[in-house]
PyMOL commands that place a pseudoatom at each C-alpha (Angstrom):
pseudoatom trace, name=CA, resn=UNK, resi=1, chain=A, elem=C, hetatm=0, pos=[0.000, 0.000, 0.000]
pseudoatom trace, name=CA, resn=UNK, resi=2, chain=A, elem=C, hetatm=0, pos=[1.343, 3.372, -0.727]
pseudoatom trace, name=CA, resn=UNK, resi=3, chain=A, elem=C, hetatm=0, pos=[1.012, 6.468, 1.069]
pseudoatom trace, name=CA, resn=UNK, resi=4, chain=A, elem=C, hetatm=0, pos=[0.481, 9.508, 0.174]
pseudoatom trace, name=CA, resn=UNK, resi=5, chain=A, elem=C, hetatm=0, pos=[3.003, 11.453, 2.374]
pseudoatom trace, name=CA, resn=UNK, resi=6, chain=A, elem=C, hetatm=0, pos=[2.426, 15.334, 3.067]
pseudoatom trace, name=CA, resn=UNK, resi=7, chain=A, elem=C, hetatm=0, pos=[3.823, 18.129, 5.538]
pseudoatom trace, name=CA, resn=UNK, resi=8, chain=A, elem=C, hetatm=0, pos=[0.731, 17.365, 7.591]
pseudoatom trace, name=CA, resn=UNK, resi=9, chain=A, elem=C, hetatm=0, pos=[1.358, 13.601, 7.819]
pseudoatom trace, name=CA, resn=UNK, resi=10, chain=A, elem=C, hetatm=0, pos=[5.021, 13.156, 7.739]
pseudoatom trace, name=CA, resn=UNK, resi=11, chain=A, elem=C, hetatm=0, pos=[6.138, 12.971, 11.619]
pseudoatom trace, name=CA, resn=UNK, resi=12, chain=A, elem=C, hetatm=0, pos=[3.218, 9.998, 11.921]
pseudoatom trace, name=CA, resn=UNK, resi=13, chain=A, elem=C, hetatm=0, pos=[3.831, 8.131, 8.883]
pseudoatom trace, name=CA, resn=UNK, resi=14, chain=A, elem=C, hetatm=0, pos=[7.593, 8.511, 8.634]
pseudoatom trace, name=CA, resn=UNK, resi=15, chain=A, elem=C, hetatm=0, pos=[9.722, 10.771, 11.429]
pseudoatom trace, name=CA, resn=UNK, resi=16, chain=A, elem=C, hetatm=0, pos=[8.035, 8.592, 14.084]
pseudoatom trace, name=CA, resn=UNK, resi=17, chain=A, elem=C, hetatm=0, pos=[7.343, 5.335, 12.470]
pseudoatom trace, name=CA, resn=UNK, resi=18, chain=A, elem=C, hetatm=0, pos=[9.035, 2.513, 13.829]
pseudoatom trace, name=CA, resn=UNK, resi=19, chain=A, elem=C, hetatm=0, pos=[10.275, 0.633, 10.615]
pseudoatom trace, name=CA, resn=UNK, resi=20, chain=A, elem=C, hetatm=0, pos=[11.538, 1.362, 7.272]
pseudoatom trace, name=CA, resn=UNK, resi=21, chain=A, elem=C, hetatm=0, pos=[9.722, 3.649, 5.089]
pseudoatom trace, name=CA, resn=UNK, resi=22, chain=A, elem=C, hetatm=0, pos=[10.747, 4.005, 1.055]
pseudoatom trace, name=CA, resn=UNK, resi=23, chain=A, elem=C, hetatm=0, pos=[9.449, 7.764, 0.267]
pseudoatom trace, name=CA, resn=UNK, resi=24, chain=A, elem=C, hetatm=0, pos=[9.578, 8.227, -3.540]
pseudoatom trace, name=CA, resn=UNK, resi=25, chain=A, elem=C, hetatm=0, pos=[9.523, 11.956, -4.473]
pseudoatom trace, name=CA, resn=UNK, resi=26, chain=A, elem=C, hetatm=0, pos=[7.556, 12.846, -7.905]
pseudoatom trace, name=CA, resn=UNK, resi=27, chain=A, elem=C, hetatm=0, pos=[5.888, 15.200, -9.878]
pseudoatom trace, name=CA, resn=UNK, resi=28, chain=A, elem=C, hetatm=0, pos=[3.328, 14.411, -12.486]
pseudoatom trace, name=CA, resn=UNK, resi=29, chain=A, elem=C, hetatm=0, pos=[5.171, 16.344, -15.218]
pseudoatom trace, name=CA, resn=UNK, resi=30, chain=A, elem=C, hetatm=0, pos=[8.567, 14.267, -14.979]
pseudoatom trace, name=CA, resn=UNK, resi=31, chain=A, elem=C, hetatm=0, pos=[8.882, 11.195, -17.350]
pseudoatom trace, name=CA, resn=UNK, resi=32, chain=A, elem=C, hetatm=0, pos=[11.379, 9.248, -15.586]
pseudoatom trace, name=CA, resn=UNK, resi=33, chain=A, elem=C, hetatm=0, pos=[8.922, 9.536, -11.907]
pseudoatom trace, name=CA, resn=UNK, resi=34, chain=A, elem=C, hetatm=0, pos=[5.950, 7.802, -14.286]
pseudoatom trace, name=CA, resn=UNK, resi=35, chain=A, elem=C, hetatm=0, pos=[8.833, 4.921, -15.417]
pseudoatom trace, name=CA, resn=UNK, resi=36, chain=A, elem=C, hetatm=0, pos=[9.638, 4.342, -11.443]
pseudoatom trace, name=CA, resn=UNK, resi=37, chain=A, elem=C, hetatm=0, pos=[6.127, 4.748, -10.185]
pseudoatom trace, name=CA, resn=UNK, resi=38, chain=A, elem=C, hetatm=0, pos=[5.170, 1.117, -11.587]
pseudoatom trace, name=CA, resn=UNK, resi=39, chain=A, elem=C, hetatm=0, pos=[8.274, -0.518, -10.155]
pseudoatom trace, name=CA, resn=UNK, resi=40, chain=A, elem=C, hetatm=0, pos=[7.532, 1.559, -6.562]
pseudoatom trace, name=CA, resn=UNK, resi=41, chain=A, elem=C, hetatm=0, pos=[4.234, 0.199, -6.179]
pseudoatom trace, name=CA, resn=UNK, resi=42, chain=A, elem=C, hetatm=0, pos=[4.847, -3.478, -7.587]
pseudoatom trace, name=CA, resn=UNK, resi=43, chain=A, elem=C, hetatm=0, pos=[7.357, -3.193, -4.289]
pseudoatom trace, name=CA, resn=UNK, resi=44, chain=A, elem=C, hetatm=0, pos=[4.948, -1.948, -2.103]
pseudoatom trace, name=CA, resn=UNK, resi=45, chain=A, elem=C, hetatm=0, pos=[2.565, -4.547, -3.096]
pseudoatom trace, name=CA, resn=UNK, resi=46, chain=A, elem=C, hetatm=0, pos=[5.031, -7.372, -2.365]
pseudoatom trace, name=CA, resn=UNK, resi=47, chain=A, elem=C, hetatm=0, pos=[6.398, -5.769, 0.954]
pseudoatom trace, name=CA, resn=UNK, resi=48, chain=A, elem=C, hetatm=0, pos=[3.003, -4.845, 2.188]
pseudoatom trace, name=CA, resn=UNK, resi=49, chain=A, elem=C, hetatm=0, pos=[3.230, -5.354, 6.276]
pseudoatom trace, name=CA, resn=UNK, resi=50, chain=A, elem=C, hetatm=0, pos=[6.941, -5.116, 5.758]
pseudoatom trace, name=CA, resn=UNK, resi=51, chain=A, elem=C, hetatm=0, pos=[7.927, -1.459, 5.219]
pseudoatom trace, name=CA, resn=UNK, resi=52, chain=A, elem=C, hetatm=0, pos=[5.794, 1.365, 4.696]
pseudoatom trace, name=CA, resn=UNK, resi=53, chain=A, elem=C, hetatm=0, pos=[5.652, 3.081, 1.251]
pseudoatom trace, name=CA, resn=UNK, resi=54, chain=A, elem=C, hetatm=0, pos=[4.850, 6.875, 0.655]
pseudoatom trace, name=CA, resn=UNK, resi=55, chain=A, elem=C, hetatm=0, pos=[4.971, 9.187, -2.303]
pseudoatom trace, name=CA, resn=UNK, resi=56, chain=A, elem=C, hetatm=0, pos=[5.564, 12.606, -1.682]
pseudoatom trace, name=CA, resn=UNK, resi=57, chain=A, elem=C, hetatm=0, pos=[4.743, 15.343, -4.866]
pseudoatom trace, name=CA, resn=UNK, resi=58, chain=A, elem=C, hetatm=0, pos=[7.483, 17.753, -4.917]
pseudoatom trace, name=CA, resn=UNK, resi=59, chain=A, elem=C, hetatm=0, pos=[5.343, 20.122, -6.482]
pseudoatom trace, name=CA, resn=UNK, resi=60, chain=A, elem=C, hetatm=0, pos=[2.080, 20.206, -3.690]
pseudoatom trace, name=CA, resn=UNK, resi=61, chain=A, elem=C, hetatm=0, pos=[4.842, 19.792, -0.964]
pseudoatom trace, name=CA, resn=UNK, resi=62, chain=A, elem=C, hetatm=0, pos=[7.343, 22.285, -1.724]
pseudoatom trace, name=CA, resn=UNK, resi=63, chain=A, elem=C, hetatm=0, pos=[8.333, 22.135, 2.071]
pseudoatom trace, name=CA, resn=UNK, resi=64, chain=A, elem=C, hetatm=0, pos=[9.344, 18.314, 2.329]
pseudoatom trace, name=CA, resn=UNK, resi=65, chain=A, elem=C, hetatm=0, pos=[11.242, 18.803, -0.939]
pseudoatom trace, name=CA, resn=UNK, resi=66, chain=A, elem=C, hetatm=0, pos=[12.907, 21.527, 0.679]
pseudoatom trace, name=CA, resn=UNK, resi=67, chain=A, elem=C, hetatm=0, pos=[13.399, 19.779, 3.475]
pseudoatom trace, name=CA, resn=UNK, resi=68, chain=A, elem=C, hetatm=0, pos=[15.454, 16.608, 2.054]
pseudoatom trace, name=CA, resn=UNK, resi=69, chain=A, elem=C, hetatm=0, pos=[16.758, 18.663, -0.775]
pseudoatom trace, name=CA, resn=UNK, resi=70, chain=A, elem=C, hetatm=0, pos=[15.478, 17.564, -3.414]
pseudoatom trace, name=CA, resn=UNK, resi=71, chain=A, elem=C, hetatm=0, pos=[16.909, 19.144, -6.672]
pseudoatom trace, name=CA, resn=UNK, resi=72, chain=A, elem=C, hetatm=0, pos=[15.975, 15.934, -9.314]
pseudoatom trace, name=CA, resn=UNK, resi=73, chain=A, elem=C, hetatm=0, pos=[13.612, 13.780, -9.275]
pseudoatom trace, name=CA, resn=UNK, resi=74, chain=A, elem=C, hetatm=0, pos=[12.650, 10.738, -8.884]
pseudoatom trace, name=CA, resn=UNK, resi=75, chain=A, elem=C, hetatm=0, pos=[14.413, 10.450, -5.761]
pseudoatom trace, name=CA, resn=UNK, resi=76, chain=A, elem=C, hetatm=0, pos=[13.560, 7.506, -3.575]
pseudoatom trace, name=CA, resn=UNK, resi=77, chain=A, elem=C, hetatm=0, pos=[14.754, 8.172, -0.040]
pseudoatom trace, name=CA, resn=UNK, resi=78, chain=A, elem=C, hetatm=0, pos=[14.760, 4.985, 2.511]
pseudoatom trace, name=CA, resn=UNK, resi=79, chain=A, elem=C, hetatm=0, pos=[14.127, 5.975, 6.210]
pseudoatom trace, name=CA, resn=UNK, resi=80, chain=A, elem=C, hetatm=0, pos=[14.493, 3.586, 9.205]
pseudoatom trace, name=CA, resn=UNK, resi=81, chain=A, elem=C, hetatm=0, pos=[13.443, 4.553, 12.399]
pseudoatom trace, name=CA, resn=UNK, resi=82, chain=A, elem=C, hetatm=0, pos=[13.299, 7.830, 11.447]
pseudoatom trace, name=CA, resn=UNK, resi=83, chain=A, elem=C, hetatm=0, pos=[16.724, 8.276, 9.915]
pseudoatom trace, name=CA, resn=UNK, resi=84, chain=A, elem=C, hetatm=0, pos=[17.433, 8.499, 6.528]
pseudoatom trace, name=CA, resn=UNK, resi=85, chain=A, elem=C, hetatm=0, pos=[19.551, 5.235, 5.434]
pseudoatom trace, name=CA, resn=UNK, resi=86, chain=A, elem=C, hetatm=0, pos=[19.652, 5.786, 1.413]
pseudoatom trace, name=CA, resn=UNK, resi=87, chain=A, elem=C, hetatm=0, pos=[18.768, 8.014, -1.567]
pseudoatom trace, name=CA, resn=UNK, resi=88, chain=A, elem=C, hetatm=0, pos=[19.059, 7.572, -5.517]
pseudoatom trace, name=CA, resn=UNK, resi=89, chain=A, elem=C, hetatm=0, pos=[18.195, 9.685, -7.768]
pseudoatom trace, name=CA, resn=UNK, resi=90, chain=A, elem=C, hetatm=0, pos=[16.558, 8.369, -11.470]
pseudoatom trace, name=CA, resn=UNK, resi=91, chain=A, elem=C, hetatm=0, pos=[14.984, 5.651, -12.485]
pseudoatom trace, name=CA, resn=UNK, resi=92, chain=A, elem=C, hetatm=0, pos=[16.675, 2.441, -11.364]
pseudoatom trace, name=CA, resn=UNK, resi=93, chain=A, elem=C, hetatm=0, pos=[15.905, -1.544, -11.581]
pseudoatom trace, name=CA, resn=UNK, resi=94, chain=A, elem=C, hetatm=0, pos=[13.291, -3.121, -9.177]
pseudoatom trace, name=CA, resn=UNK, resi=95, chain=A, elem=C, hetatm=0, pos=[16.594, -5.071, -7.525]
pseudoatom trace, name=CA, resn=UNK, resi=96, chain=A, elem=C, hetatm=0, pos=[18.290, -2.047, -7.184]
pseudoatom trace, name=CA, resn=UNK, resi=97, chain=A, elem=C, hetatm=0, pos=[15.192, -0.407, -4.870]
pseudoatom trace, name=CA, resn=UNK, resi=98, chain=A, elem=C, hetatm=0, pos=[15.253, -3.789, -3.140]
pseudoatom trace, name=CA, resn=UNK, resi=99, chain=A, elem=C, hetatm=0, pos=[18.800, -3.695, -2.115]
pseudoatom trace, name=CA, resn=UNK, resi=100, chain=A, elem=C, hetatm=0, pos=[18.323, -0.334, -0.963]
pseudoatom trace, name=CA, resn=UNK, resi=101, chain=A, elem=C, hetatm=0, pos=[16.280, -1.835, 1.519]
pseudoatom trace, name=CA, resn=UNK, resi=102, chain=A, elem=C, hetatm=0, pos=[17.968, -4.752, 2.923]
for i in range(1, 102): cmd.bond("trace and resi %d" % i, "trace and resi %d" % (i + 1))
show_as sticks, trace
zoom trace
């Protein structure tokens, strides 16, 4: 299940969350963010009770891109406990993402 992740949410579904959380920054207007998006939630499907997937749209939350400094996208961020573990920026393979997450 994916989650859509906003300024109001964030601290619940990700600062706090116990767990690993795979935020995937996107706008509709970027090509290589529709490639990803697929592969994104295929892995959220298959990890569902495992880690917790959000999307966060750089353009409605200007403040969390700000925040993790986001300057391209896609950029998938992996957070564990709170702490950010991993980035990558572009569109990479489905066992890329997963390694990312071991």
């Amino acid at each position: 299940m994916e989650i859509n992740i906003t300024k109001e949410n964030f601290d619940d579904e990700v600062r706090n969350f116990k767990g690993t959380v795979l935020l995937d920054f996107w706008a509709d207007w970027c090509g290589p963010c529709m490639m990803l998006s697929p592969v994104v939630s295929e892995i959220a499907k298959e990890l569902d009770g495992k880690i917790k997937v959000g999307k966060v749209n750089v353009d409605e939350q200007p403040e969390l891109s700000v925040a993790f400094r986001v300057e391209n996208i896609p950029l998938l961020v992996v957070v564990k406990d709170g702490v950010i573990q991993k980035q990558s920026v572009g569109v990479i393979p489905k066992n890329s993402i997963l390694e990312m997450l071991k």
